[in-house]
N, C-alpha and C positions, 0 to 999 in steps of 0.2 A: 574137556573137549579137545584144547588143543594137544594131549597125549595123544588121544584117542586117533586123530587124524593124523602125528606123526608116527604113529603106529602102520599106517596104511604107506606110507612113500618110505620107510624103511629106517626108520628115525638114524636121518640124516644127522650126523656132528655125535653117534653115540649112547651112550644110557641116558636115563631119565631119573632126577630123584623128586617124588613128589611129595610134597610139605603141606600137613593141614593138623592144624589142632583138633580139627572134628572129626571122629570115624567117618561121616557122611552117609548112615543108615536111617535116619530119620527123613517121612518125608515133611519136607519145612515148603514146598512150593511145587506148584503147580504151572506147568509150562506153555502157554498156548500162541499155536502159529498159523497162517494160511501158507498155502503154497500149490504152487500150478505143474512144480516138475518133482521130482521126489528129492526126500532130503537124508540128511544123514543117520538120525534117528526113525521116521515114521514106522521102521517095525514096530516100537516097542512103545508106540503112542497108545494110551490106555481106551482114549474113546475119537472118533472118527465124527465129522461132520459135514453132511453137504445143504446144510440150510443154517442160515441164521434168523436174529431176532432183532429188532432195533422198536424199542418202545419210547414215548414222548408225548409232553401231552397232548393228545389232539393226534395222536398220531402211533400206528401201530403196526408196523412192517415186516414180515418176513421175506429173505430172498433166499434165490435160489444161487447156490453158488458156481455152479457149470463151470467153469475148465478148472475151477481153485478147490480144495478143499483141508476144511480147520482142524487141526487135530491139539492133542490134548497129551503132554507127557509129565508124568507125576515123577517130580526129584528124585527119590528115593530107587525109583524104575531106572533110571537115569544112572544114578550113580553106582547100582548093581550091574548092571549093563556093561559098564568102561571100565569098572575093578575086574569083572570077570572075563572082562576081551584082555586085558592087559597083562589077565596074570599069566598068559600062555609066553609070556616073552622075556627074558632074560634082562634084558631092557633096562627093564622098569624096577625100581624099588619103590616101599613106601614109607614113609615118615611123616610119625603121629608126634608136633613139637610145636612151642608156641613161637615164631617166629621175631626176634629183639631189632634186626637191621639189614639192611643187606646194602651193599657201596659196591662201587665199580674200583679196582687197584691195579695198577700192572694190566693194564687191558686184560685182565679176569675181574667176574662177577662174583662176589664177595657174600654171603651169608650164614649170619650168627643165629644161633636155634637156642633155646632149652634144651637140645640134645649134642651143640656142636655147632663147630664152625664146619662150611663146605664153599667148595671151590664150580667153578663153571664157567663153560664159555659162556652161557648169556642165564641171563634170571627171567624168565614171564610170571608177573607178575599181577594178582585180579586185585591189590588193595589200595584202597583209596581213602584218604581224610573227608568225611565230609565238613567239618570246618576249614579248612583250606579251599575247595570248591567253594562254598560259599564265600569266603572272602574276596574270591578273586571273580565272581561272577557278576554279571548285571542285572543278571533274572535268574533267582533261586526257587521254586518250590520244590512240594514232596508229595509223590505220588504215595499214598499210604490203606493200605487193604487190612480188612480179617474179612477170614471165610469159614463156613461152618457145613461140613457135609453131614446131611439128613435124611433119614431115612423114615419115610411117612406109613402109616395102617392100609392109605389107599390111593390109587393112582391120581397123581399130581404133576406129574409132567410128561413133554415129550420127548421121549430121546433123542427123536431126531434132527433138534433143533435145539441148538446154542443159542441164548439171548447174550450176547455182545455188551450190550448195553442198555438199561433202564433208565433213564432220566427220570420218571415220574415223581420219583422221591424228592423233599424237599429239598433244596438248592445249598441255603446259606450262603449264597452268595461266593460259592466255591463250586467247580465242577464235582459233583456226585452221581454214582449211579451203581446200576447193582449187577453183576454177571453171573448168570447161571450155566451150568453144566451137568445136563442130564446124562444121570449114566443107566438110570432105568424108569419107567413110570412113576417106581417109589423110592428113586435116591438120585440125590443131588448136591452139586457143589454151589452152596449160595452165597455172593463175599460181596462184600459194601468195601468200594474204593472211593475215596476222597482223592484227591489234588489241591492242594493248600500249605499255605506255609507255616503252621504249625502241626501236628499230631493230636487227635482225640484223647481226651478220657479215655480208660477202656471199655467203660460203663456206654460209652456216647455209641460205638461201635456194635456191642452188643445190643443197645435200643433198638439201632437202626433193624440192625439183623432179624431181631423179635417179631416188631411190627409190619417188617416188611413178607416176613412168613407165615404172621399168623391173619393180617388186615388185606394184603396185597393178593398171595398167593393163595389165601382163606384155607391154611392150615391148622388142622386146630390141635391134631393128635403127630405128634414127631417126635425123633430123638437124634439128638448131635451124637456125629460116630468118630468125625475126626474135626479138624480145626487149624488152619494158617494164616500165618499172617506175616505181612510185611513190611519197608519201605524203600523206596529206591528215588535218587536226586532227579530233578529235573531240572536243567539249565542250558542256559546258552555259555558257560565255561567250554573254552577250547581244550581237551585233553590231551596233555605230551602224550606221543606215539612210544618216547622211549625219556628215560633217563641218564645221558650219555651214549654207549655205543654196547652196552654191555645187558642193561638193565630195558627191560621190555615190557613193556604194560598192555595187559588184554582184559577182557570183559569191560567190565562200569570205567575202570579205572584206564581203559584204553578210548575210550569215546564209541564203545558200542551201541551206547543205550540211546532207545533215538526219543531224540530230548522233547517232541510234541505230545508222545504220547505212550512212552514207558516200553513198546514193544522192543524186545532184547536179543531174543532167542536167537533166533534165524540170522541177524547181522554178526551174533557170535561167533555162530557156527561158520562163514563166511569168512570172517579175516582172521578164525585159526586156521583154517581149510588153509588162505590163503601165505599166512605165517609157513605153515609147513611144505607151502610147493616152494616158496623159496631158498627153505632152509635144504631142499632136496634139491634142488637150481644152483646149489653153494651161491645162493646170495646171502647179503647179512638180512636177516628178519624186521626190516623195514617198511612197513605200510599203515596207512593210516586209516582211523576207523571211524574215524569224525566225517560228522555228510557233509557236504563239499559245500560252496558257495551259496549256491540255488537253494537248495537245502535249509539250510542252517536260518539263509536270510527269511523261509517260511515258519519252522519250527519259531525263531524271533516273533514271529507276530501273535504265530499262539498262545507262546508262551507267556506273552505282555496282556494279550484278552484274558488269559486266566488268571494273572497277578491281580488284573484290577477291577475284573467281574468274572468268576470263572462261570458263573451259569450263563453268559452269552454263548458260551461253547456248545450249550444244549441246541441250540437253534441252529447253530454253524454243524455240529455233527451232523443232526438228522437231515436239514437239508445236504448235505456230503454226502450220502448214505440216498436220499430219497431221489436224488434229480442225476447220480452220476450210476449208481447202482455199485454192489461191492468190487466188482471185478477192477471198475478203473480206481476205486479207493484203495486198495488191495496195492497196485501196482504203484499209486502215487506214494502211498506209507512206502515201498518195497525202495523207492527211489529210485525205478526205472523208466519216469516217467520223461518225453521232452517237452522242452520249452511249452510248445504248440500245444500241448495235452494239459501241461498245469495251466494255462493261462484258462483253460477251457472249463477246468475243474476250480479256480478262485472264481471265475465270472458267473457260477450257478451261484453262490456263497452272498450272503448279506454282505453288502459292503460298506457299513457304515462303521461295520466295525475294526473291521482290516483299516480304513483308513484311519479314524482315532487312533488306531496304535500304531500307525506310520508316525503319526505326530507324537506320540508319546516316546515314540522309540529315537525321534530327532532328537528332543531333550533329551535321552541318555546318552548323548554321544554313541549313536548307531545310527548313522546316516544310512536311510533305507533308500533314499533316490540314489547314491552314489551305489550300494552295497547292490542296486537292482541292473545299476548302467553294468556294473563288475559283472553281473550274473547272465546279462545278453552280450556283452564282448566276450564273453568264457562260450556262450550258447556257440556263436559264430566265427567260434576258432576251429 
């Protein structure tokens, strides 16, 4: 991504050398965003949505999404997409190499390959330890998915309508639920995500998937055509914006990922967009990707309800979704929301359990009265 947009302001500071062990032709993931103004990708987004799903038990929702609408871009689309804009430029090389180090020397950015050592004003950087994150974090889980696209004998879904989210499936005591995406009446992307802090069997994953397509969705004749899976951290670790002056960290490993609930995409695209006006500004490429005070002190509490009962989150989503409708949930995940608006959007929300994890989040040394007084002196500056 962030080629691709310094490709657009005229890749300021010179060529590009891109590093990846992977050709990047497979597709391994599946992309999905809202959005109300256009974005940088939605040409080549594969399916289109202006209604969602939110299922629960007791409770069974579709909206309509009016000024927003969710789209859907498969990696693989993605990555054909940014090799083929790219290759029209001189620019750009590419390099297929396992990467061993890379250090800041002589205010130049240093790295050693499998194919070579190279030189650079600055390194961006998307890799990250996740035992390192965990070590240094307060609140660690893992958002962890498979998906299985299906293709059935007879019509089983609607296209025009993305289910978000499924809570109906059992809990275990971990946020679960299940997302589909119709791409015709008889094919679909069906994936069981977990939030928890260990990973399934792979066996446990595949049950889930089974039952929930052959008991739930009362399919009885289908065939898996393709298949993904993933996992990605969830924490309240604060992530370095950079390593020295030289070395640069963007996607997971820059504080993209937004830590309550795994959306990635669109804040990516965001502070490379904004990485590259700088770099066009001849500023140094400094900005940070982590959400700000307000933010973070929210994600903290979701994060603590789903540590210590993530199926409380059932109750807290749907009513989120039931009482504000998506447009202002949309906006408050987007973190453009003020003060006035989230106070408006926690006050429809059960509150017994935001406050339980206020008290649990004091015993972790995350003082949330102090971290909230910080977050209305920041409102009112």
């Amino acid at each position: 991504s962030l080629a691709y947009h310094l490709s657009n302001v005229g890749f300021p500071g010179g060529s590009i050398l891109m590093i990846d062990r992977d050709d990047k032709e497979v597709n391994d993931h599946t992309w999905g965003y809202w959005s109300r103004s256009p974005q940088p990708f939605d040409s080549i987004a594969k399916l289109t949505y202006k209604k969602i799903a939110l299922n629960a038990p007791g409770k069974q929702i579709v909206f309509d999404l009016n000024r927003y609408t969710y789209r859907v871009i498969e990696s693989a689309t993605l990555y054909a997409f940014i090799k083929n804009h790219l290759a029209q430029f001189k620019e750009v090389e590419w390099l297929k190499a396992d990467i061993k180090q890379f250090r800041e020397e002589d205010n130049e950015g240093i790295i050693e390959t499998s194919e070579g050592t190279f030189k650079a004003d600055y390194i961006f950087s998307s890799l990250y330890n996740e035992k390192e994150i965990k070590e240094r974090s307060r609140m660690f889980i893992k958002q962890h998915f498979k998906g299985w696209t299906i293709e059935t004998t007879s019509d089983a879904f609607n296209p025009e309508v993305a289910t978000l989210f499924d809570f109906t499936i059992p809990q275990e005591n971990q946020l679960r639920f299940i997302y589909i995406l119709p791409e015709s009446p008889t094919k679909a992307l069906v994936e069981f995500t977990v939030f928890s802090e260990n990973l399934l069997e792979e066996k446990g994953y595949e049950t889930m998937l089974k039952e929930y397509i052959e008991k739930t969705l009362k399919i009885s004749s289908y065939k898996i055509t393709a298949e993904e899976r993933g996992v990605t951290p969830m924490t309240d670790h604060y992530f370095a914006t950079r390593k020295g002056d030289r070395i640069i960290n963007i996607g997971i490993a820059g504080g993209s990922i937004k830590a309550s609930s795994g959306f990635t995409f669109k804040r990516i695209q965001r502070h490379t967009m904004q990485l590259a006006q700088l770099l066009k500004d001849q500023w140094p490429p400094y900005i940070d990707a982590n959400s700000g005070p307000r933010f973070r002190f929210y994600d903290q509490i979701l994060l603590n309800i789903m540590m210590r009962n993530g199926g409380a989150r059932v109750k807290i989503f749907s009513e989120l979704f039931a009482k504000n409708g998506p447009e202002k949930v949309f906006k408050f995940f987007d973190e453009d929301t003020m003060l006035n608006e989230e106070l408006k959007i926690i006050s429809s929300l059960p509150s017994f359990p935001f406050l339980r994890s206020m008290v649990t989040l004091a015993g972790k040394e995350v003082n949330p009265i102090l971290m909230m007084k910080t977050v209305i002196n920041k409102e009112g500056q």
